[in-house]
Structures are given as structure tokens and as C-alpha cells.
C-alpha positions as CSV (number, residue, x, y, z in Angstrom):
1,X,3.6,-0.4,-16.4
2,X,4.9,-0.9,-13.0
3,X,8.7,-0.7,-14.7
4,X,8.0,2.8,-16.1
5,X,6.5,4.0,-12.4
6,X,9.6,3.1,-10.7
7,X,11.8,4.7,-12.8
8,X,9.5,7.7,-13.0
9,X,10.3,8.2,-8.7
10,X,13.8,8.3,-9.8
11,X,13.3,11.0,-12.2
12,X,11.3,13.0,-10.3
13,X,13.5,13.1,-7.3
14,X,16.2,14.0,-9.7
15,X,14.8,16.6,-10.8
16,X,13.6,17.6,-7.8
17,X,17.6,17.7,-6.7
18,X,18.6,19.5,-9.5
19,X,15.7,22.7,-9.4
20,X,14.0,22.0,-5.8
21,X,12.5,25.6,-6.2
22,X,10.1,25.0,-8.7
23,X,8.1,22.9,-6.6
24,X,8.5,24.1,-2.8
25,X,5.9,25.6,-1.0
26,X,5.2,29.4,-2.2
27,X,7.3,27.8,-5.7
28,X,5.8,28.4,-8.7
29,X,4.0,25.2,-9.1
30,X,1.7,26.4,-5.3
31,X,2.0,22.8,-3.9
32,X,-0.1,23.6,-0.6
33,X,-3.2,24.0,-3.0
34,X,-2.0,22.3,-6.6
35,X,-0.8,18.7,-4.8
36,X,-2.7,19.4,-1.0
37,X,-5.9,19.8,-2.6
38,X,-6.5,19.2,-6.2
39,X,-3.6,16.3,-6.6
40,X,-4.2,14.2,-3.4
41,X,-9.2,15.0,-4.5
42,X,-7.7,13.4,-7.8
43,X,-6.3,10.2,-6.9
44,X,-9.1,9.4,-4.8
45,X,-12.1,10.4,-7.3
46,X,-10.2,7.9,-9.6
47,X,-9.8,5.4,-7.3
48,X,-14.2,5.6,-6.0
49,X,-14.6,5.5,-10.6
50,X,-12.3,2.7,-11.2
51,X,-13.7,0.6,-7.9
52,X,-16.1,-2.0,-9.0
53,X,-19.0,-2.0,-6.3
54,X,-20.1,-5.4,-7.2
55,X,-16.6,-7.3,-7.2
56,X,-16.7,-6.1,-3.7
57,X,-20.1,-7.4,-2.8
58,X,-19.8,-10.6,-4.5
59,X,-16.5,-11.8,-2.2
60,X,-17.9,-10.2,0.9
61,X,-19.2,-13.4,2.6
62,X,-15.6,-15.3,3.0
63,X,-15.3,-13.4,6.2
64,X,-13.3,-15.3,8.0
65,X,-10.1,-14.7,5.2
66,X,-11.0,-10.9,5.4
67,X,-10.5,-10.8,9.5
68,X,-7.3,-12.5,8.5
69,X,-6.4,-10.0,6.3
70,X,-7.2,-6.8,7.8
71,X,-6.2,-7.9,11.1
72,X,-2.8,-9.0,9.8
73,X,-2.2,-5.8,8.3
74,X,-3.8,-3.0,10.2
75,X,-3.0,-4.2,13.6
76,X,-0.5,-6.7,13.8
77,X,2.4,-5.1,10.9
78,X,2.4,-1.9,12.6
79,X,3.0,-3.4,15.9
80,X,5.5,-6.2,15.0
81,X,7.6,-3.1,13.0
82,X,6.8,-1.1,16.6
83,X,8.5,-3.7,18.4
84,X,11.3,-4.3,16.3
85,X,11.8,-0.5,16.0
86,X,12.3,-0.2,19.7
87,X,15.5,-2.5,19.5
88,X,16.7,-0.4,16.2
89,X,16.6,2.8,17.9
90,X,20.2,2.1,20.2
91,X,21.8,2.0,16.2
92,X,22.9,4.9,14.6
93,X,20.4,4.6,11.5
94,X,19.0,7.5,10.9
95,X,15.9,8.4,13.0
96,X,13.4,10.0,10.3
97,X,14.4,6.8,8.0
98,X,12.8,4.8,11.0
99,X,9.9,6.5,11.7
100,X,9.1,6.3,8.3
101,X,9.5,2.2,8.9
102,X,6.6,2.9,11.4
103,X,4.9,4.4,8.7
104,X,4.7,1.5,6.1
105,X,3.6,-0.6,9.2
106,X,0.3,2.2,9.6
107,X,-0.9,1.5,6.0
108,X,-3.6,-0.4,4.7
109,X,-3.0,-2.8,1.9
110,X,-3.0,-1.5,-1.8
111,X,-5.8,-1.6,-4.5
112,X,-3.6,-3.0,-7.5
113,X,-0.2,-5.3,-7.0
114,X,-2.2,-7.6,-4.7
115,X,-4.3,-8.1,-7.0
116,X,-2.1,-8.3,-10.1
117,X,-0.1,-10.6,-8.6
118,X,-3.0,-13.0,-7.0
119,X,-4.3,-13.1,-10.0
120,X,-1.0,-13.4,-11.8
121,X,-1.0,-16.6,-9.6
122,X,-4.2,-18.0,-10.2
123,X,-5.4,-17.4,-6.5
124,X,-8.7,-16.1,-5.0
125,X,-8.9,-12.9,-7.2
126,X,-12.2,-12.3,-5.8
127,X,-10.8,-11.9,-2.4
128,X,-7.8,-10.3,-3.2
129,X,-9.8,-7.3,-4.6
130,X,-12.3,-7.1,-1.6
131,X,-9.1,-6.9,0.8
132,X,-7.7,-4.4,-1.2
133,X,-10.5,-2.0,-1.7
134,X,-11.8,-3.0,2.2
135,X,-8.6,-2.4,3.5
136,X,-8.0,1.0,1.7
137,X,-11.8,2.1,3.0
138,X,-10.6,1.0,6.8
139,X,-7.2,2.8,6.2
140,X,-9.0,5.9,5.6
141,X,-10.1,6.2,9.2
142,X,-7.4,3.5,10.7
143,X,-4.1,4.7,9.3
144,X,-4.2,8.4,10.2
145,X,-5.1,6.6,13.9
146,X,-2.4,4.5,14.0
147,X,0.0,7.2,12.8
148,X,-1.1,9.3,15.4
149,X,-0.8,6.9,18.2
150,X,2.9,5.3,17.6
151,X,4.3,8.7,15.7
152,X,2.3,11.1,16.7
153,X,1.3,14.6,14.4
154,X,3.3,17.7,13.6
155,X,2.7,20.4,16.4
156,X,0.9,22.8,13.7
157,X,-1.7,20.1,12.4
158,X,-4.0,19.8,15.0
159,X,-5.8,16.4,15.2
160,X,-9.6,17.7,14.0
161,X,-8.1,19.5,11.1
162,X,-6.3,16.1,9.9
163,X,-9.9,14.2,9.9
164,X,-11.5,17.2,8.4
165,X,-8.7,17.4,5.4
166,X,-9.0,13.8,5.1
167,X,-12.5,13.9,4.8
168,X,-12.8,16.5,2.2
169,X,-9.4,15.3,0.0
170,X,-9.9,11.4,0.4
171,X,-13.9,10.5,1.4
172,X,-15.7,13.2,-0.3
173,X,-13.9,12.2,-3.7
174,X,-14.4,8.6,-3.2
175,X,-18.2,8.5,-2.7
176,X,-18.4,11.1,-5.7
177,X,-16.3,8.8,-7.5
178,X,-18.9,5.9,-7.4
179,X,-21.7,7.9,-7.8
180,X,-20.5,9.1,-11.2
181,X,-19.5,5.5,-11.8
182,X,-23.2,4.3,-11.3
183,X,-24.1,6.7,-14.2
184,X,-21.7,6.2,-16.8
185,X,-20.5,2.2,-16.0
186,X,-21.3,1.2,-20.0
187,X,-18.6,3.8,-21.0
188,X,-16.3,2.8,-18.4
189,X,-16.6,-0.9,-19.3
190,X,-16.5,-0.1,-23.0
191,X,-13.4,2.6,-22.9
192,X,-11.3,0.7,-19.6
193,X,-10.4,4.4,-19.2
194,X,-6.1,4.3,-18.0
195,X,-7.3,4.9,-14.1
196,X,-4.1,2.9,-12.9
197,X,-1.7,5.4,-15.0
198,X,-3.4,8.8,-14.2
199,X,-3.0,8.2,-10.5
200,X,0.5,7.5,-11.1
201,X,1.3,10.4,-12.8
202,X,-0.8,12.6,-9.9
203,X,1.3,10.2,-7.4
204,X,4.9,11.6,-8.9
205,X,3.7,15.0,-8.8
206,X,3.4,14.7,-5.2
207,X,6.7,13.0,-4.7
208,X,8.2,15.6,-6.7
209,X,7.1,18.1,-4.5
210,X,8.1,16.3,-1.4
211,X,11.2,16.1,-2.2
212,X,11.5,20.1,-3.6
213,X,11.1,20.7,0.0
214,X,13.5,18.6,1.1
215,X,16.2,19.7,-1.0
216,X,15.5,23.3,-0.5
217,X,15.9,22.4,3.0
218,X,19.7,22.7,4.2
219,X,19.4,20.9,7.1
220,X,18.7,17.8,6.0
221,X,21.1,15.1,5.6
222,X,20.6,11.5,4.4
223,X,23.7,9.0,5.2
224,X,24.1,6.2,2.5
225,X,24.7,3.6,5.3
226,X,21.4,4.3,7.0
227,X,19.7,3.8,3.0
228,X,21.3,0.8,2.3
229,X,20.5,-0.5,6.0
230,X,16.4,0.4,5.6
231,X,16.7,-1.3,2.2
232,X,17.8,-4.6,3.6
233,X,15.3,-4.3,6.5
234,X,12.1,-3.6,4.0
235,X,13.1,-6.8,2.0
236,X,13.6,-8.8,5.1
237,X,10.5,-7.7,7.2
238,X,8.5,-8.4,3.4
239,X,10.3,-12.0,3.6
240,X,9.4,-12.3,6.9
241,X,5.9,-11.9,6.7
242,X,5.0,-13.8,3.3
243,X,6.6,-17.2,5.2
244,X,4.5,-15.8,8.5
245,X,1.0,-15.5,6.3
246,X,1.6,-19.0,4.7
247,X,2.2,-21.1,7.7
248,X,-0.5,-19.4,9.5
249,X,-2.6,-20.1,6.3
250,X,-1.6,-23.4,5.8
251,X,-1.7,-24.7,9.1
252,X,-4.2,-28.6,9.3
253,X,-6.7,-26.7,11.4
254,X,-7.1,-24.0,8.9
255,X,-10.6,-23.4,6.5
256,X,-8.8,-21.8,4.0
257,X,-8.0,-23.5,0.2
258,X,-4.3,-23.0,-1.4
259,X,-6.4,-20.4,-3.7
260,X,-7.4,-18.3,-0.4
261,X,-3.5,-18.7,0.9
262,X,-2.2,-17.0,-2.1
263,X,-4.5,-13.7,-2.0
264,X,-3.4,-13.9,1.9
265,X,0.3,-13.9,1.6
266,X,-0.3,-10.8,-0.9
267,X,-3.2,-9.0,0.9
268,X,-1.3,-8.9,4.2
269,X,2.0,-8.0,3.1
270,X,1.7,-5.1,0.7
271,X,1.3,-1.6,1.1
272,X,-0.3,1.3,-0.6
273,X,1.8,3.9,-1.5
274,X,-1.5,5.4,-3.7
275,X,-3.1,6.1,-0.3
276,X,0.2,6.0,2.3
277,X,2.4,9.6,0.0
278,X,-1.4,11.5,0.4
279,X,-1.7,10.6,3.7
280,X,1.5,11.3,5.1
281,X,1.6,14.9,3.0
282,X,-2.0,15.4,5.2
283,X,-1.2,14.0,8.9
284,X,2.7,15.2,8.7
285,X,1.9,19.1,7.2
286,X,4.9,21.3,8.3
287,X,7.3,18.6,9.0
288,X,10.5,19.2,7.5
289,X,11.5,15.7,7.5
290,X,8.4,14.9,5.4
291,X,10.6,13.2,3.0
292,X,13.0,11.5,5.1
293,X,9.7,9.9,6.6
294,X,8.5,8.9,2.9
295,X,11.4,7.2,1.7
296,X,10.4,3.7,3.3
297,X,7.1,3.5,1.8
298,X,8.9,4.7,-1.8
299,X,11.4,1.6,-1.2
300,X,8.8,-0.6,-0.3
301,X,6.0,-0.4,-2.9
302,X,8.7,-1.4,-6.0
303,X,10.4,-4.3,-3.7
304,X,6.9,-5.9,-2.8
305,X,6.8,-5.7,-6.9
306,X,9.6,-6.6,-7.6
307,X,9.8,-9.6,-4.3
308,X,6.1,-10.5,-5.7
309,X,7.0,-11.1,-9.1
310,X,9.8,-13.4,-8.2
311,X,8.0,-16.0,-6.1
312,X,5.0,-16.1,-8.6
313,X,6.1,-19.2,-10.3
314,X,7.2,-20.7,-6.6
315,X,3.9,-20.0,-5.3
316,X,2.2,-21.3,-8.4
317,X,3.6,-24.4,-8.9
318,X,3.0,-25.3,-4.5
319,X,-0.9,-24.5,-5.5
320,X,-1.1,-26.5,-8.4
321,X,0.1,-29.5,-6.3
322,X,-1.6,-28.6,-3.0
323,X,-4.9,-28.5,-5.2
324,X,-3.8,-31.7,-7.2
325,X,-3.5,-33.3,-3.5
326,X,-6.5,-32.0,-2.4
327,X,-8.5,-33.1,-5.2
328,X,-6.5,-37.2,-4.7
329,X,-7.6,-37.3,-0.9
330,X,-11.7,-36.2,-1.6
331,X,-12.0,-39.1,-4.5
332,X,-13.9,-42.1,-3.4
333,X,-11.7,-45.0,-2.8
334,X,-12.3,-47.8,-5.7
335,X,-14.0,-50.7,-3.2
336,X,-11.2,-53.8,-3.5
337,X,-11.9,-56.9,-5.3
338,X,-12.0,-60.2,-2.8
């Protein structure tokens, strides 16, 4: 599934370089009310059906591993990436391609490949999905924030209209989603309705039109070297702070078992791009470089796939034999024969 999504952004930017008219603002497909409104109210009623209230509920007393978490992610990423932006700024990478580094530092951790891949694992699914759907309720509120404070907004958004837009595109549609979800659960347990694919598709609709802008935009100019650069960078920051989560994790004085360490390292390190392309269409309206600032999110959601996948038989075979050691050192040592 993830496979076919990945190549999906590629097609749509394509095709988005090849007729950007048809989906530019005032194009035939009206993206300030199609995608502004309607697209970004979809994803979110999906996401408040498909959320299971009691999977959240049932993980919510480990809370020492969800500080962890949502401290890692939502203050620490964004200013670690801050700091190491400051020191990329003297190089000639291109500046929109860096601010939109800042960006993936801003955004909360997502609801499905930190899951997938805990569970793919054998971790702490449990606590891998109340992160995820915790982290995406805080982001709500906290991402547009911290975008605010370390990038600051677009000149013709003013800041109450970003918190009302959010509020009626992403919280109104959430809390309508679980209501609806409390009356028809059986049907939704019974049919396992394809909520992971229809935000997808809604999701490269709204790339599609991101980039329509862009190309209709002359001015805009994208250097290879600065791509290839913010490529390297993504997959060394995710390196970075996989190793980062496991030592802190690991560490004698931690609380927390091998399974916990797994949904950690996942948790903290990946990034919604379901929440972060809605959000950034919202707090950066009427920026031309809209796109140029999304491109870092659209290169890091497939590389934490893709990085994920990789290490799942690494990190599976280190908590099989941390647990077997765990298990060796509680047994009760056989008394010795005098």
C-alpha cells in the first residue's frame, strides 16, 4: 500500500508539471474551496471514524513513555533541526528547501507507519497507537505554534484566522468523526472500511494542487544540488535520532522494557505528512514557495518507510535477545548442592 502512495506523489507532481493550470487557484478544479475546505474536512473526518477511542484509553496509564514521546517530538526535533539550521544557513542550499526542514521538525508524529512498523516489530503496539493518535491531537494546537514561532506566517494569514480555519477544517471533523463512529462501530468492525487509502488519495489531491501553483509560478527555481543535499540531510537527521531514542531508552536507569524501546524509537522519529501537507496549505496561505516548503516533509514520510522497514529485522532480533536476557536474570537461582 505504502509502495503504490509513493509512487502516486510522483505522478501527481508530474502531472502537475505537465498541465499546472488545471489545478491552480481560480483553475478549473477551485482548489481554495475543493482541497482548502472539503479535501483537508475529509482527511480529518476519516481520521476521528477510523480512531479507536478505546485503544487510546486502554495504553493511557504508561505515562511516563508518552512524556518521552511527545516531548521528543514536539519540543526537542524542532529545536535540534533549529539549531542545526542556523549553521546550514552560511551554505548555498536553497532557503525555502530549509525552511521546509523546520517544518518536518514542527510536526507531530503520524497515526499509521509508527504503528505498522511497531507492530511489524512486535513492540508495544498499544503504546505506539496512543502516541500516534495523542501526538496528532497535541499537533493540532502545537504544530501551527511552533510553525509560527521558528517560521513565522504569510503576511495575508493573520494568526486568528489560522486557529479559526484549523478549527473548522481539522477539530470540527475530528470530533464529528467519533461521534458517527460511536453509532455505527459494528459496521465499521464488520466492513474495516479502506480509511488508510481514502486519505491517501484526498492527500495527492492536495499535493497535486501544491504543486499546480508552483509550476504556474515562473519564478520559482529548484537546484538539483540543493535536492540531493536535503535528501542526505532527512536520512541522516532520521539516523540520528533512532540511535538518539535507543540509548536514551536503553540506558540501566531506565523503566522502560525492549517492547516500550521499539514503539519509542518509532514514535519519536516519524512524521505525519497526513496532518503536516493540510497544515502547511492552512498556516502558509498565499505563500508562493508553498511547495518549495513541502518538499521535505514529501521526502521524509517515504524515507522513514522505507529507513523503517530496513531495520525491522535489526531491531527485532536485539528485542528478542534483550527479552531472552531479561527473562535469564529474573529466574530464581537453583540453591547449590553441598
Amino acid at each position: 500500500r505504502k509502495e503504490w502512495f509513493i509512487l502516486g506523489i510522483v505522478l501527481v507532481i508530474a502531472v502537475a508539471r505537465l498541465e499546472p493550470g488545471v489545478g491552480v487557484k481560480g483553475g478549473p478544479l477551485k482548489p481554495e474551496i475543493t482541497i482548502t475546505y472539503i479535501a483537508v474536512s475529509a482527511i480529518f473526518f476519516n481520521s476521528g471514524l477510523s480512531l479507536k477511542t478505546e485503544e487510546l484509553t486502554s495504553a493511557l496509564m504508561h505515562v511516563k513513555l508518552h512524556l518521552f514521546v511527545q516531548i521528543f517530538t514536539l519540543v526537542f526535533f524542532p529545536t535540534a533541526i533549529w539549531v542545526f539550521l542556523q549553521l546550514l544557513s552560511i551554505t548555498p542550499i536553497n532557503e525555502w528547501l530549509l525552511k521546509g526542514l523546520q517544518t518536518v521538525g514542527c510536526m507531530p508524529p503520524p497515526v499509521s507507519s509508527a504503528v505498522i512498523l511497531t507492530k511489524a516489530v512486535g513492540g508495544n503496539e498499544a503504546a505506539a497507537i496512543f502516541n500516534s493518535a495523542f501526538g496528532s491531537f497535541l499537533g493540532i494546537v502545537i504544530t501551527p505554534l511552533l510553525l509560527l514561532l521558528f517560521l513565522g506566517s504569510s503576511s495575508s494569514v493573520p494568526f486568528t484566522s489560522i486557529f479559526s480555519q484549523l478549527f473548522m477544517t481539522v477539530v470540527v471533523p475530528l470530533i464529528i468523526g467519533q461521534i458517527v463512529r460511536r453509532y455505527i462501530k459494528d459496521w465499521l468492525e464488520r466492513k474495516k472500511p479502506p480509511f488508510g487509502a481514502i486519505s491517501s488519495c484526498v492527500l495527492l489531491m492536495i499535493i497535486y494542487t501544491t504543486f499546480c501553483d508552483t509550476f504556474a509560478n515562473p519564478n520559482i527555481d529548484l537546484d538539483k544540488f540543493s535536492l540531493i543535499i536535503i535528501v542526505f540531510i532527512i536520512f541522516s537527521v532520521q539516523m540520528s535520532f533512532m540511535f538518539l531514542t535507543f540509548l536514551f531508552s536503553t540506558r540501566n536507569d531506565s523503566t522502560f522494557t525492549p517492547a516500550d524501546t521499539v514503539a519509542i524509537v518509532f514514535c519519536s522519529t516519524h512524521k505525519s505528512l497526513t496532518l503536516g501537507i493540510p497544515m502547511l496549505k492552512i498556516v502558509f496561505a498565499g505563500y508562493e514557495h508553498l511547495s518549495l516548503i513541502s518538499v521535505p516533509l514529501l521526502i521524509y514520510h517515504p524515507a522513514q518507510i522505507l529507513l523503517g522497514s530496513l531495520l525491522v529485522p535489526t531491531i527485532k532480533s536485539w528485542m528478542v535477545s534483550r527479552q531472552k536476557a531479561l527473562k535469564l536474570t529474573r529466574q530464581p537461582k537453583a540453591p547449590v548442592k553441598v
